[in-house]
N, C-alpha and C positions, 0 to 999 in steps of 0.2 A: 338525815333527820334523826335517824339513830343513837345519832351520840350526842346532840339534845338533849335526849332522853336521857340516857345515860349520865349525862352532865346532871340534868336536872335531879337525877334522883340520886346519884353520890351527895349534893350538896344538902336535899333533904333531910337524908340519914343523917350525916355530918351535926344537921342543926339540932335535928332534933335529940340526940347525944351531946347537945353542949355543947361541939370542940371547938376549944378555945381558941383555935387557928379561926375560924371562920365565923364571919358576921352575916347576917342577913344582906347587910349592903353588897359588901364581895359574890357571894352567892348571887344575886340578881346580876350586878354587872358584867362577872363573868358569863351567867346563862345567856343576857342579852345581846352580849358581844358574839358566841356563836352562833344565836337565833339571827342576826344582825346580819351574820355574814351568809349564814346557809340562803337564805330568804334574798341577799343583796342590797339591803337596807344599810345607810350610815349606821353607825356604832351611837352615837349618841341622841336621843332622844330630844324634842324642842319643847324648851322649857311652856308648861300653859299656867297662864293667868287662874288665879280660882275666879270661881263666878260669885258675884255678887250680886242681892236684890236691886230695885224690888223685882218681885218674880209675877210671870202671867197672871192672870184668877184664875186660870186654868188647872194649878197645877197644887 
């Protein structure tokens, strides 16, 4: 899980300097893809619905 971290925080630094190599979107796919595998989870994510009203009175 080490290199998660590692991962996660090269890419942070990366963004947050701008470089023009690297998008937010790459950054997550790539972290998700190693969280994905260390964890043992598929690589891709299932798509969810947004939720739409009407909503409880509850809430």
């Amino acid at each position: 899980m080490a290199a998660v971290l590692s991962l996660s925080d090269g890419y942070g630094i990366r963004l947050m300097l701008r470089d023009p190599t690297v998008t937010l979107d790459t950054a997550l796919t790539a972290i998700r893809r190693h969280v994905s595998a260390a964890l043992g989870l598929p690589e891709t994510l299932p798509e969810v619905q947004p939720v739409t009203g009407p909503w409880p009175a509850d809430r």
